[in-house]
CHARMM-style PDB file with segment names, atoms N, HN, CA, C and O in Angstrom:
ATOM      1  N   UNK     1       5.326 -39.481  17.581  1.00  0.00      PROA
ATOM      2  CA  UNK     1       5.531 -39.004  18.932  1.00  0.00      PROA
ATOM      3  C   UNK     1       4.549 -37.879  19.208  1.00  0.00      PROA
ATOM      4  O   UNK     1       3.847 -37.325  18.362  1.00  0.00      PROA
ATOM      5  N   UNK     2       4.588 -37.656  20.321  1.00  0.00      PROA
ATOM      6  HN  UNK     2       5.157 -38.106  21.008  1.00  0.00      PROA
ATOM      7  CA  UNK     2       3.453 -36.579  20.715  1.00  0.00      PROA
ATOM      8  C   UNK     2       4.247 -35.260  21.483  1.00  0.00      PROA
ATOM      9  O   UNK     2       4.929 -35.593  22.452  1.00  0.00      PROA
ATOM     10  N   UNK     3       4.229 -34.048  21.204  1.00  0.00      PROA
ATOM     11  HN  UNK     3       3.675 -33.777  20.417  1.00  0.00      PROA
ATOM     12  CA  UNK     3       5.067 -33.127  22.043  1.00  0.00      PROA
ATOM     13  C   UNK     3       3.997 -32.245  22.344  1.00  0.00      PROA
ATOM     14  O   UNK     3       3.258 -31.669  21.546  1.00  0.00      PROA
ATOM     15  N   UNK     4       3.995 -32.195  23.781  1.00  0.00      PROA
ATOM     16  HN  UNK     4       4.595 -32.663  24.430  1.00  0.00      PROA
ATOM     17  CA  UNK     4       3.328 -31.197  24.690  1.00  0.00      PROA
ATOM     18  C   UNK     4       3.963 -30.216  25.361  1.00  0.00      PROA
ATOM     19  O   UNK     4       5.103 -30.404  25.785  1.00  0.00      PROA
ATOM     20  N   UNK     5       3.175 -28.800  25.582  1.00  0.00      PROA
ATOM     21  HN  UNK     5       2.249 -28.647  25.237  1.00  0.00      PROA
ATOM     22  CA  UNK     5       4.232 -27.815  26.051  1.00  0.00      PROA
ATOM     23  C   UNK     5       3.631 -26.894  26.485  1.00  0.00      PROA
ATOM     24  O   UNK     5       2.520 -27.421  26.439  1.00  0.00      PROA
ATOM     25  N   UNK     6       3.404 -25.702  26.969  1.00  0.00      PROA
ATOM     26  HN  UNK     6       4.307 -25.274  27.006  1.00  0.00      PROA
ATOM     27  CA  UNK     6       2.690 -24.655  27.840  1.00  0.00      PROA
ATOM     28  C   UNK     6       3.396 -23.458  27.400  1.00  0.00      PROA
ATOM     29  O   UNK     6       4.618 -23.330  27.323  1.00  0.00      PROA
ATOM     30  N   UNK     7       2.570 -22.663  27.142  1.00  0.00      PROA
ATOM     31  HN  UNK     7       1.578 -22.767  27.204  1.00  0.00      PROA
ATOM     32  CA  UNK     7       3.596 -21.264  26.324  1.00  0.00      PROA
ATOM     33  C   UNK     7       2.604 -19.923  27.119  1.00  0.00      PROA
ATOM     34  O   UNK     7       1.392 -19.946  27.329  1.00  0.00      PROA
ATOM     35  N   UNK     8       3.437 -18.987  27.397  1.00  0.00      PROA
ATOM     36  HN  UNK     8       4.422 -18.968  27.226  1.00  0.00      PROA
ATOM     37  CA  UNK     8       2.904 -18.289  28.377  1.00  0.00      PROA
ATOM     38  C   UNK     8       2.200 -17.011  27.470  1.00  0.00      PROA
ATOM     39  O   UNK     8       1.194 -16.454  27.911  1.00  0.00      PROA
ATOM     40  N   UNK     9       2.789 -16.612  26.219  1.00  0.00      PROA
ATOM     41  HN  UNK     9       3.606 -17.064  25.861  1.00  0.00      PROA
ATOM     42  CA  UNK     9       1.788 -16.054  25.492  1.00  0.00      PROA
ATOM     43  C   UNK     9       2.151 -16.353  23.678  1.00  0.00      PROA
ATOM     44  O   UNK     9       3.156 -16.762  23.095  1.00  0.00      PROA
ATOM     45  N   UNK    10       1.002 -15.985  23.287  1.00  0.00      PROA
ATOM     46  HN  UNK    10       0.187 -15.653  23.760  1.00  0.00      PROA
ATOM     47  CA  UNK    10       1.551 -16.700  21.651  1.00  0.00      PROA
ATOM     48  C   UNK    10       2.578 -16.108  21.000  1.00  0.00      PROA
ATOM     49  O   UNK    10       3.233 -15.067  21.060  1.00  0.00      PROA
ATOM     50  N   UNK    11       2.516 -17.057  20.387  1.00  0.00      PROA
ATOM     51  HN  UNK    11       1.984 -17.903  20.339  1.00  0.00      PROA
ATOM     52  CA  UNK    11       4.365 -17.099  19.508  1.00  0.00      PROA
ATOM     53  C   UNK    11       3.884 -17.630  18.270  1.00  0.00      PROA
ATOM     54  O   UNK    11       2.736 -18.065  18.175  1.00  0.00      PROA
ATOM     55  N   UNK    12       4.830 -17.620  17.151  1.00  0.00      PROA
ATOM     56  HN  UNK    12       5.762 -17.266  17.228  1.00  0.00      PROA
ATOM     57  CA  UNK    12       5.126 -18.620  16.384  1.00  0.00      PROA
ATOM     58  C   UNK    12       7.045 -19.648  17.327  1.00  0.00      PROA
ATOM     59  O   UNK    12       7.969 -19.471  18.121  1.00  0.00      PROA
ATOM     60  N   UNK    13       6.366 -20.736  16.259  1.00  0.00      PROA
ATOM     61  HN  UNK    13       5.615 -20.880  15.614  1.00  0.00      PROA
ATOM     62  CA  UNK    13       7.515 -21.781  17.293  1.00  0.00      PROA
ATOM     63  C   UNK    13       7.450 -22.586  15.508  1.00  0.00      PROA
ATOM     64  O   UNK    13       6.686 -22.837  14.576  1.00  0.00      PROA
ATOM     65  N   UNK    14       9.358 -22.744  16.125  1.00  0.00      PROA
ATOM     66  HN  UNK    14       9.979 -22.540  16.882  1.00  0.00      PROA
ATOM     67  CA  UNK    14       9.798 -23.561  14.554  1.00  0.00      PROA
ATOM     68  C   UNK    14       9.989 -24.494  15.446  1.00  0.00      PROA
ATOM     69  O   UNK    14       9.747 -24.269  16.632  1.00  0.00      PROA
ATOM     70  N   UNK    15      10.516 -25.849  14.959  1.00  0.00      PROA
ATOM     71  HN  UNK    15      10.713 -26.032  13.996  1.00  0.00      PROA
ATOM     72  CA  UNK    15      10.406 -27.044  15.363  1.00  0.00      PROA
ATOM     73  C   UNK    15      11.389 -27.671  13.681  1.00  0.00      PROA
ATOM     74  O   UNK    15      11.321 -27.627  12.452  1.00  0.00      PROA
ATOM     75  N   UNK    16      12.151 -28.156  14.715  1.00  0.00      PROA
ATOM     76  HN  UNK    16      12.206 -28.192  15.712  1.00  0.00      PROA
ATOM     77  CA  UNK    16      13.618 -29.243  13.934  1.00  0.00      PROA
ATOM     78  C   UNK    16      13.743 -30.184  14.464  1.00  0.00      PROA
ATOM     79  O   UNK    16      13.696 -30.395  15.675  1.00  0.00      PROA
ATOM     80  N   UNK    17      13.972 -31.074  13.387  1.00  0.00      PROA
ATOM     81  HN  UNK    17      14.011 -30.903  12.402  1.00  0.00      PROA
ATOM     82  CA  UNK    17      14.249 -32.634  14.203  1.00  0.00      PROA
ATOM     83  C   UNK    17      15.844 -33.230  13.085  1.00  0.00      PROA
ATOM     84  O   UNK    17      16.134 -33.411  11.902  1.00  0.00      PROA
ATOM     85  N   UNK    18      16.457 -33.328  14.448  1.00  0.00      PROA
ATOM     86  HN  UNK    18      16.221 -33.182  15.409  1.00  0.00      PROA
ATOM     87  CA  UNK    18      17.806 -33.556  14.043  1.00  0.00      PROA
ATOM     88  C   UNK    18      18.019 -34.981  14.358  1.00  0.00      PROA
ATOM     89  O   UNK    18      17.297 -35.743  15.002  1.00  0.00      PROA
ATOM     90  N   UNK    19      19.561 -35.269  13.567  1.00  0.00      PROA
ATOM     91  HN  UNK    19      20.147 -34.650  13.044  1.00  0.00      PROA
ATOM     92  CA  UNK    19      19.833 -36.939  13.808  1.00  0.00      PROA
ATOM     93  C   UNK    19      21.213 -36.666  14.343  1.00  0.00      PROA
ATOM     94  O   UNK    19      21.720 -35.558  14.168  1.00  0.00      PROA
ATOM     95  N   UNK    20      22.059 -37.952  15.209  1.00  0.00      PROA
ATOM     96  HN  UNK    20      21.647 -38.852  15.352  1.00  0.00      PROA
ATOM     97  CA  UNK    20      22.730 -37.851  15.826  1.00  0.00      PROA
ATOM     98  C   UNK    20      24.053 -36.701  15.426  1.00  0.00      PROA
ATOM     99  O   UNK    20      24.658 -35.919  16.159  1.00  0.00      PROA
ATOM    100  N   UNK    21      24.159 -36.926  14.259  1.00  0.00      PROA
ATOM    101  HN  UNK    21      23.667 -37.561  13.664  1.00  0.00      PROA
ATOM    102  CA  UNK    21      25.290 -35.699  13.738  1.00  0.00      PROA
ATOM    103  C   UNK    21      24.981 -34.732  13.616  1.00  0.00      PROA
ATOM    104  O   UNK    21      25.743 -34.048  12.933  1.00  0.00      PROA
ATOM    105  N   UNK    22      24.056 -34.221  14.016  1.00  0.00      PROA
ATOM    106  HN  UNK    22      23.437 -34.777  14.571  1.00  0.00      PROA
ATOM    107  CA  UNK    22      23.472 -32.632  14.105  1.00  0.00      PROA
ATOM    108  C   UNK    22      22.909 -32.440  12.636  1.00  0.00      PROA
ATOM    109  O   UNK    22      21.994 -31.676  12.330  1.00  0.00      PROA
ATOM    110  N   UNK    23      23.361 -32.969  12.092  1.00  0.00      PROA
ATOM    111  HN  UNK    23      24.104 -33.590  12.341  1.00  0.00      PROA
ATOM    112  CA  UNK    23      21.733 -33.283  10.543  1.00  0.00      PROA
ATOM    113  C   UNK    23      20.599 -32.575  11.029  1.00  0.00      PROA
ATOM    114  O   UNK    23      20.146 -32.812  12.149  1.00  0.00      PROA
ATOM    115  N   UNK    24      19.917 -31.393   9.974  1.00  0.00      PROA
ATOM    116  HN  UNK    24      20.285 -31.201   9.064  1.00  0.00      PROA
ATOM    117  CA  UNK    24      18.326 -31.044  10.272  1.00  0.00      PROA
ATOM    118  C   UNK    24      17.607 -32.038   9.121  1.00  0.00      PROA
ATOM    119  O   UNK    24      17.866 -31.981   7.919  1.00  0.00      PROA
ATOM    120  N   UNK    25      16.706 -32.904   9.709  1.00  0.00      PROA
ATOM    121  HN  UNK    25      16.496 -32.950  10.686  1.00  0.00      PROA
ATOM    122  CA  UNK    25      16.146 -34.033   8.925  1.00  0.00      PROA
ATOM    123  C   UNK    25      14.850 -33.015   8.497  1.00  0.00      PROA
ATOM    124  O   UNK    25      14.745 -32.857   7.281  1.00  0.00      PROA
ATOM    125  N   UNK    26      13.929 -32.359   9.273  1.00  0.00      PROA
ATOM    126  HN  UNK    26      14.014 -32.487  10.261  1.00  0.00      PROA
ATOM    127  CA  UNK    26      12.860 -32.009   9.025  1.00  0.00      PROA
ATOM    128  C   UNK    26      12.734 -30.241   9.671  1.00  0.00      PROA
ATOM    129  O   UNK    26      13.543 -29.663  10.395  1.00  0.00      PROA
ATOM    130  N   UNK    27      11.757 -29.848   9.243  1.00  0.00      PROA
ATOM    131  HN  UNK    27      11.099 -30.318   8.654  1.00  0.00      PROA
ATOM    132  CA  UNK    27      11.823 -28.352   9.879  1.00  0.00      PROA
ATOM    133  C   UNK    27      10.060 -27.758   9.653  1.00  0.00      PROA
ATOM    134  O   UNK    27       9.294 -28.340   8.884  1.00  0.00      PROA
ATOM    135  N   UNK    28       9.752 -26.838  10.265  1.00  0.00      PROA
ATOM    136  HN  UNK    28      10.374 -26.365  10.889  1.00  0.00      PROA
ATOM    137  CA  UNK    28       8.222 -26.354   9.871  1.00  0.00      PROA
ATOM    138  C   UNK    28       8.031 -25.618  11.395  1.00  0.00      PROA
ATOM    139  O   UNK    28       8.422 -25.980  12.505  1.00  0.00      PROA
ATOM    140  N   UNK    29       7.078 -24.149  10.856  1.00  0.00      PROA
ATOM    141  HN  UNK    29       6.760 -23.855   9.954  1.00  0.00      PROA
ATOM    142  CA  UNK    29       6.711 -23.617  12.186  1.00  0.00      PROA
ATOM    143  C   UNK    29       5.323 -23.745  11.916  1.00  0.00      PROA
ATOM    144  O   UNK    29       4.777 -24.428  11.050  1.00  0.00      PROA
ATOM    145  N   UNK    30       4.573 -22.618  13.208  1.00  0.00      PROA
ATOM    146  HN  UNK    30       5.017 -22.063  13.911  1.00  0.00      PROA
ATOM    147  CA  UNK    30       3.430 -22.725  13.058  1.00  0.00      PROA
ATOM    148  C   UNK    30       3.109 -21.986  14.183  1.00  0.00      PROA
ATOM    149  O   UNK    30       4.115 -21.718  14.839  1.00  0.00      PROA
ATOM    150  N   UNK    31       2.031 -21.537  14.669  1.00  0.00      PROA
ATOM    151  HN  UNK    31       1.213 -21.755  14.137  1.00  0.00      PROA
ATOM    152  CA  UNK    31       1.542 -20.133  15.535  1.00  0.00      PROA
ATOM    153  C   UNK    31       0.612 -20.720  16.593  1.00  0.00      PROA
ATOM    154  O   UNK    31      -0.351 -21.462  16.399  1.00  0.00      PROA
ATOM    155  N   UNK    32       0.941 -20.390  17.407  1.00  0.00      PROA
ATOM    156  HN  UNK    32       1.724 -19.787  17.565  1.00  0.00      PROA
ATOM    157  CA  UNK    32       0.265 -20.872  18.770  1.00  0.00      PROA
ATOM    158  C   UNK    32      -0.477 -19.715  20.119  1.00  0.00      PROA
ATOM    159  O   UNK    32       0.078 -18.670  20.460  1.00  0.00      PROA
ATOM    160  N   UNK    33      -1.231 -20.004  20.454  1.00  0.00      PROA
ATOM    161  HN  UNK    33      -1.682 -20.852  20.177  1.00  0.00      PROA
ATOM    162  CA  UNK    33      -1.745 -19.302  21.224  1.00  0.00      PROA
ATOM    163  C   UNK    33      -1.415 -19.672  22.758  1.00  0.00      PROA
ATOM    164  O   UNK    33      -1.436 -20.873  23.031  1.00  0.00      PROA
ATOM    165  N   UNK    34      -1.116 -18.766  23.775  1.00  0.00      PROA
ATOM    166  HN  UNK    34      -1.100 -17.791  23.553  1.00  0.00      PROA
ATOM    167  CA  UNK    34      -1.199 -19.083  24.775  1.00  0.00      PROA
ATOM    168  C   UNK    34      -2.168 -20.137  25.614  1.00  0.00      PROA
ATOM    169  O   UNK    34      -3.393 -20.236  25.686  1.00  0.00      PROA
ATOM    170  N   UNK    35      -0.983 -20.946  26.269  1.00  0.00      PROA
ATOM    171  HN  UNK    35       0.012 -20.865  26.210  1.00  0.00      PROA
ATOM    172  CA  UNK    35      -1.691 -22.088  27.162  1.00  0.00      PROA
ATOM    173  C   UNK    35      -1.265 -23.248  26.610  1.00  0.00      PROA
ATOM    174  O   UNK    35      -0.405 -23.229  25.729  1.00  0.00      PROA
ATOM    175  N   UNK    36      -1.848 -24.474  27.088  1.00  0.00      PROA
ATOM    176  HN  UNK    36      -2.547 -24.489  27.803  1.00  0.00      PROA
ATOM    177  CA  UNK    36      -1.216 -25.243  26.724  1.00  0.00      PROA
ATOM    178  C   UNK    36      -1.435 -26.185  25.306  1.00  0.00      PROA
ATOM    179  O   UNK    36      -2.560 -26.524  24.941  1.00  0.00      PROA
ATOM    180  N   UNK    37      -0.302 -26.521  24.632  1.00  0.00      PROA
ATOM    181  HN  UNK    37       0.612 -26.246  24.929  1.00  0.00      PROA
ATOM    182  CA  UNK    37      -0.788 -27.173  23.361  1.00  0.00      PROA
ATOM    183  C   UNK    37      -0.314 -28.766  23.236  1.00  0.00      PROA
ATOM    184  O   UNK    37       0.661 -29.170  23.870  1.00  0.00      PROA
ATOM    185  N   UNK    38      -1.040 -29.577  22.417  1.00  0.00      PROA
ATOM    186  HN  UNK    38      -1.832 -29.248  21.902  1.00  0.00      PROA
ATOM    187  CA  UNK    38      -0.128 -30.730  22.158  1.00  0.00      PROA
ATOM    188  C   UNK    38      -0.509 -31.356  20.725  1.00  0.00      PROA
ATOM    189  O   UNK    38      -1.580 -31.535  20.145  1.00  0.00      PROA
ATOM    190  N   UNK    39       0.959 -31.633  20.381  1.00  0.00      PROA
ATOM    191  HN  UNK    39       1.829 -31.488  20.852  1.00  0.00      PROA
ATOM    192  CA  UNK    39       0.879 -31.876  18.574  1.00  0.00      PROA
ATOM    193  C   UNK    39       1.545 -33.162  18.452  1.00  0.00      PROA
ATOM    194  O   UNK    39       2.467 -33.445  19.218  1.00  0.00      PROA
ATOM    195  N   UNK    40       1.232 -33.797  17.737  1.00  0.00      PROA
ATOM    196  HN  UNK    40       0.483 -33.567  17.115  1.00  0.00      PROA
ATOM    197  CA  UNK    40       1.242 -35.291  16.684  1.00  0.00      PROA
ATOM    198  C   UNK    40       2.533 -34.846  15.905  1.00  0.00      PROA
ATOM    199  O   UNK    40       2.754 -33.769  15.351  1.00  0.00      PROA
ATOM    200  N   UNK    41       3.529 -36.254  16.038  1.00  0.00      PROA
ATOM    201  HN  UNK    41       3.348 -37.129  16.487  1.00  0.00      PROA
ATOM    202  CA  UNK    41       4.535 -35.649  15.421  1.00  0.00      PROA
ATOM    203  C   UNK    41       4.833 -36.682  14.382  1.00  0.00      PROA
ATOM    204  O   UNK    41       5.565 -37.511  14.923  1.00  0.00      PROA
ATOM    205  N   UNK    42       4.564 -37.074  12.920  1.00  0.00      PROA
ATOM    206  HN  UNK    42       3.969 -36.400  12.481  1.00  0.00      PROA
ATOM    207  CA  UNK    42       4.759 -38.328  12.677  1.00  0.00      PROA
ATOM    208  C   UNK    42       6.207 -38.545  12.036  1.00  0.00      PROA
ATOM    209  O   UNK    42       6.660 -37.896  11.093  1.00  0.00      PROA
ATOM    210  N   UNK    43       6.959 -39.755  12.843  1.00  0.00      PROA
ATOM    211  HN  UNK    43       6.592 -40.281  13.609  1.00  0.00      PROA
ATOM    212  CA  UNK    43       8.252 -39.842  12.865  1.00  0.00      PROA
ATOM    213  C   UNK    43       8.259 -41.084  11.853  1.00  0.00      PROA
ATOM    214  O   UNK    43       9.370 -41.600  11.976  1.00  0.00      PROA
ATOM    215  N   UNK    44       7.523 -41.774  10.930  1.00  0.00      PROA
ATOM    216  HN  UNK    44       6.620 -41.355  10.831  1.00  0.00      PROA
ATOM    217  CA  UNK    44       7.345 -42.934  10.464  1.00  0.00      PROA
ATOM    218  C   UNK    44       8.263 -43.404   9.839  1.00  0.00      PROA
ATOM    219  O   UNK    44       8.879 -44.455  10.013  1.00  0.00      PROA
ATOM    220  N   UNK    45       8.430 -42.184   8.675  1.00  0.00      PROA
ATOM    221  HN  UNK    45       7.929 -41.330   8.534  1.00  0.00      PROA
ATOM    222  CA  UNK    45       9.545 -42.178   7.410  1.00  0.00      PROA
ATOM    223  C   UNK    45      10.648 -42.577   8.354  1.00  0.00      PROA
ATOM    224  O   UNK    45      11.206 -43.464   7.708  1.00  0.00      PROA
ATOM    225  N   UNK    46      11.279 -42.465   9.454  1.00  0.00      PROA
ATOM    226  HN  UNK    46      10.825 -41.745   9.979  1.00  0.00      PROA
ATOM    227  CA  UNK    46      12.750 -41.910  10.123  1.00  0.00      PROA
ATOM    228  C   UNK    46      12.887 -43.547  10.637  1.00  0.00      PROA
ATOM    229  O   UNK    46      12.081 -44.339  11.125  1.00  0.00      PROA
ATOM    230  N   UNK    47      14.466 -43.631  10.233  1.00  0.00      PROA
ATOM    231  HN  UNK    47      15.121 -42.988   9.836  1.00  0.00      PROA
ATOM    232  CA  UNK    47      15.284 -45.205  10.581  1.00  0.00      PROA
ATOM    233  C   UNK    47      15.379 -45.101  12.217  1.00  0.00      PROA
ATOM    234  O   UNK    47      15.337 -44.079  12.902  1.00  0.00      PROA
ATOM    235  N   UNK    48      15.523 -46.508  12.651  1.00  0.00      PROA
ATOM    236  HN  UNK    48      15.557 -47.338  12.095  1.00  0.00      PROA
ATOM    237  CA  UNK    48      15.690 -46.335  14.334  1.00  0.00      PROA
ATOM    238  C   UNK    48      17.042 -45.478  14.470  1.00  0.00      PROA
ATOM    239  O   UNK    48      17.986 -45.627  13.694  1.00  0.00      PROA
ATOM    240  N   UNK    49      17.034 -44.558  15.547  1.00  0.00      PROA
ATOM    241  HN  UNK    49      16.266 -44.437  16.176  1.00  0.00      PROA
ATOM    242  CA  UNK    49      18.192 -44.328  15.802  1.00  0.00      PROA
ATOM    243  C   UNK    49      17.701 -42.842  17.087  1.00  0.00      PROA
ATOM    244  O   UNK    49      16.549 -42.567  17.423  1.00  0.00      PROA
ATOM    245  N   UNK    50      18.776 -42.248  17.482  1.00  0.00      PROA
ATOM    246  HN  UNK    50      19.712 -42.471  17.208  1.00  0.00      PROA
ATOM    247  CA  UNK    50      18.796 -41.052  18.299  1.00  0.00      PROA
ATOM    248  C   UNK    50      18.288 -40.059  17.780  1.00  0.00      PROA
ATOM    249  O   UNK    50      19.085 -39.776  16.885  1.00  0.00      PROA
ATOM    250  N   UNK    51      17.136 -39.033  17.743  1.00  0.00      PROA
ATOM    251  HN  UNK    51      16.489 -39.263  18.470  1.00  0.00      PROA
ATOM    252  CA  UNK    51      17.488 -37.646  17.405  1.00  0.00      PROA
ATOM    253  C   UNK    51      16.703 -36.791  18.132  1.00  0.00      PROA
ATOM    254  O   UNK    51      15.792 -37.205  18.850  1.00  0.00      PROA
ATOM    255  N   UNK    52      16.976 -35.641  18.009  1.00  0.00      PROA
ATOM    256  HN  UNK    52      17.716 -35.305  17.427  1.00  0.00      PROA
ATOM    257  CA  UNK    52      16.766 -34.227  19.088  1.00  0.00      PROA
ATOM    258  C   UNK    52      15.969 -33.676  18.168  1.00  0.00      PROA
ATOM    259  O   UNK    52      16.308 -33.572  16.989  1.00  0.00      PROA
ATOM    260  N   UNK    53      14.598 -33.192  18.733  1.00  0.00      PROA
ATOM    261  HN  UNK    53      14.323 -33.276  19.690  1.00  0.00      PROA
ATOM    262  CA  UNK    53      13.400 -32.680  18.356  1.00  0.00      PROA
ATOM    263  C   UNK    53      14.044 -31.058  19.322  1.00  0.00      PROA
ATOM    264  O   UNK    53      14.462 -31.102  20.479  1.00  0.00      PROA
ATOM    265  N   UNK    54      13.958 -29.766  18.466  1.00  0.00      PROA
ATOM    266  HN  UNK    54      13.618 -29.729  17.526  1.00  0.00      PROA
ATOM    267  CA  UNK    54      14.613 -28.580  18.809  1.00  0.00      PROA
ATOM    268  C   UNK    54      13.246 -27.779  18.845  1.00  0.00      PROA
ATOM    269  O   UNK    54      12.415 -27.872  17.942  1.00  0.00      PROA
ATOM    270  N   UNK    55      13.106 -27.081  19.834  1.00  0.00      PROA
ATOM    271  HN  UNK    55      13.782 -27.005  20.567  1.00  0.00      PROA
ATOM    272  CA  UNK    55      11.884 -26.041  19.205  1.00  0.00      PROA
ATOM    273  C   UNK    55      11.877 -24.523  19.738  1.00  0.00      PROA
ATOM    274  O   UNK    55      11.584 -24.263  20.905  1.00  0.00      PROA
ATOM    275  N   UNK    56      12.226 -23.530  18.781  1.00  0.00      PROA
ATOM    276  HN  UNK    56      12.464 -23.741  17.833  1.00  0.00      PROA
ATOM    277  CA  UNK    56      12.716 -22.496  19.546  1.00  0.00      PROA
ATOM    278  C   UNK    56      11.091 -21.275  19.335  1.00  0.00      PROA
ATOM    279  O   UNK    56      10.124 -21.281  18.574  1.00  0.00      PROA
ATOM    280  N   UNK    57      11.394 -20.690  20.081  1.00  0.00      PROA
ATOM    281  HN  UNK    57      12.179 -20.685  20.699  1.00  0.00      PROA
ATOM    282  CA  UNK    57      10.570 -19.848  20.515  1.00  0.00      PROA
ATOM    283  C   UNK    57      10.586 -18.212  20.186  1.00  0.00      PROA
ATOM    284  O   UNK    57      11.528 -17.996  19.423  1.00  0.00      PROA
ATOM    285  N   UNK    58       9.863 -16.991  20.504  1.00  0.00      PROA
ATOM    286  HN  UNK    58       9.098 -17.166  21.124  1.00  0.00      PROA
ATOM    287  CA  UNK    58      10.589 -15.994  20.578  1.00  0.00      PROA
ATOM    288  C   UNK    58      11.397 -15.334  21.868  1.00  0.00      PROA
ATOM    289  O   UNK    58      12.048 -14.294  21.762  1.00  0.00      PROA
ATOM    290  N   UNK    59      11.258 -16.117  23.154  1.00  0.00      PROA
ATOM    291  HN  UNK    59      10.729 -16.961  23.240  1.00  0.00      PROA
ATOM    292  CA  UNK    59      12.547 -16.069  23.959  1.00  0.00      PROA
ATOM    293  C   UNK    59      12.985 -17.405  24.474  1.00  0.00      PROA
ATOM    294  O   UNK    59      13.015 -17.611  25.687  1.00  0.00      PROA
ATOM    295  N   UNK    60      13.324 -18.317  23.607  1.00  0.00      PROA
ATOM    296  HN  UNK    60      13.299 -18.149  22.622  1.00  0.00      PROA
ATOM    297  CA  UNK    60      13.576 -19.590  24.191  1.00  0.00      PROA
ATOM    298  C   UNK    60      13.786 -20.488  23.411  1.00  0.00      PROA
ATOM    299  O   UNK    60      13.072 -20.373  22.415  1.00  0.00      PROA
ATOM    300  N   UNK    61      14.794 -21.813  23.378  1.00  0.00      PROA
ATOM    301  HN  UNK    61      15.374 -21.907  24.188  1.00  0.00      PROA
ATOM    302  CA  UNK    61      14.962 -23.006  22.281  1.00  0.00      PROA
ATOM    303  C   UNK    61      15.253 -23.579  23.308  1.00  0.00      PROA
ATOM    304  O   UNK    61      15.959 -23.211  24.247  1.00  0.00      PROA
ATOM    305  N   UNK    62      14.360 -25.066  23.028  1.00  0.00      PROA
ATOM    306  HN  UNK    62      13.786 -25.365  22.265  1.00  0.00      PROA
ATOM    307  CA  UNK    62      14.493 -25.982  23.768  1.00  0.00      PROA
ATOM    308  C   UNK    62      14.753 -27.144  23.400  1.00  0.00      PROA
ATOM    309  O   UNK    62      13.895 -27.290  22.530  1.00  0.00      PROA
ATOM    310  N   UNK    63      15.629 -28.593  23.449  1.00  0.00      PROA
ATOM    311  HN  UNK    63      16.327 -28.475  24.156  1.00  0.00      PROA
ATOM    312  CA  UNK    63      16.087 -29.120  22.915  1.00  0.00      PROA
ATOM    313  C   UNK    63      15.725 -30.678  23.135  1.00  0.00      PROA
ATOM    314  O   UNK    63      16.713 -31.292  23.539  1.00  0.00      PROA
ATOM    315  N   UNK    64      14.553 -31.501  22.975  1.00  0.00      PROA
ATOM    316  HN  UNK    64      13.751 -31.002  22.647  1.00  0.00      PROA
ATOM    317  CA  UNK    64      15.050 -32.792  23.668  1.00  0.00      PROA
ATOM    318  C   UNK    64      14.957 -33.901  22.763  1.00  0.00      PROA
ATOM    319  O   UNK    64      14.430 -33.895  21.651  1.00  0.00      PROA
ATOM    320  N   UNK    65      15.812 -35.346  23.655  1.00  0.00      PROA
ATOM    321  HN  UNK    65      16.240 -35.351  24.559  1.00  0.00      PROA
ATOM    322  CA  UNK    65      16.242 -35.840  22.950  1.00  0.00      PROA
ATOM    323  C   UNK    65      15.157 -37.134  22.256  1.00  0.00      PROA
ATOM    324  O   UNK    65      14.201 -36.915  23.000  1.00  0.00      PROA
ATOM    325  N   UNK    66      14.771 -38.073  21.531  1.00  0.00      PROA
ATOM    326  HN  UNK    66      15.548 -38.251  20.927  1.00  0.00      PROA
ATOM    327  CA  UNK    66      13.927 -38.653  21.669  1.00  0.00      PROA
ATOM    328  C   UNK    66      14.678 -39.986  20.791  1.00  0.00      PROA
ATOM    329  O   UNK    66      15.591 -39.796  19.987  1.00  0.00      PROA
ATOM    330  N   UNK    67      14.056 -41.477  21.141  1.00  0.00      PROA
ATOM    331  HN  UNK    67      13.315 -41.632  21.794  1.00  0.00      PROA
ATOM    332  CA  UNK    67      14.606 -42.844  20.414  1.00  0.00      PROA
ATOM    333  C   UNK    67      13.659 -43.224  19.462  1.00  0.00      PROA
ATOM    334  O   UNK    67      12.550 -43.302  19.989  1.00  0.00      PROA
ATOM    335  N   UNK    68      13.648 -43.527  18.109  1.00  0.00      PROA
ATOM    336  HN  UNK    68      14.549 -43.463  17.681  1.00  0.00      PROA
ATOM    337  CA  UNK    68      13.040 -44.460  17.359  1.00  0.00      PROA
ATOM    338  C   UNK    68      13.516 -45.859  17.476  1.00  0.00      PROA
ATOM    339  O   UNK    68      14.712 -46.049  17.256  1.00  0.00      PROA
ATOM    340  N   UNK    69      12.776 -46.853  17.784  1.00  0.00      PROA
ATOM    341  HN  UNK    69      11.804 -46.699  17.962  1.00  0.00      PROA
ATOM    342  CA  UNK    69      13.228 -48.170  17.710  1.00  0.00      PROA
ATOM    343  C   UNK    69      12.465 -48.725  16.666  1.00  0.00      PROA
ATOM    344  OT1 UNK    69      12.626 -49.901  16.342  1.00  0.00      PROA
TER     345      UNK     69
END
């Protein structure tokens, strides 16, 4: 998957990817500079099903949901 996002000044940003039972399958941050970024997310290993890609910020967590088929 690909996640794009606009950050108004740099941060570090963690990033979780959960499965329908609130399971943290994966986790990792990384430091970003203001403006906009977009990152490669490889979901390959992961069975079809529901899960919520989380990515919190230093004033903000944002939550969405995404399908593997």
């Amino acid at each position: 998957i690909q996640l794009a996002f606009e950050l108004e000044t740099s941060q570090r940003l963690n990033f979780l990817i959960k499965d329908i039972n609130g399971r943290t399958l994966k986790t990792w941050s990384a430091n970003f500079s203001s403006g906009y970024a977009s990152l490669p997310i490889n979901i390959q290993g992961f069975n079809a099903g529901v899960y919520f890609m989380v990515v919190q910020g230093t004033d903000f967590t944002d939550t969405k949901k995404f399908v593997k088929q």
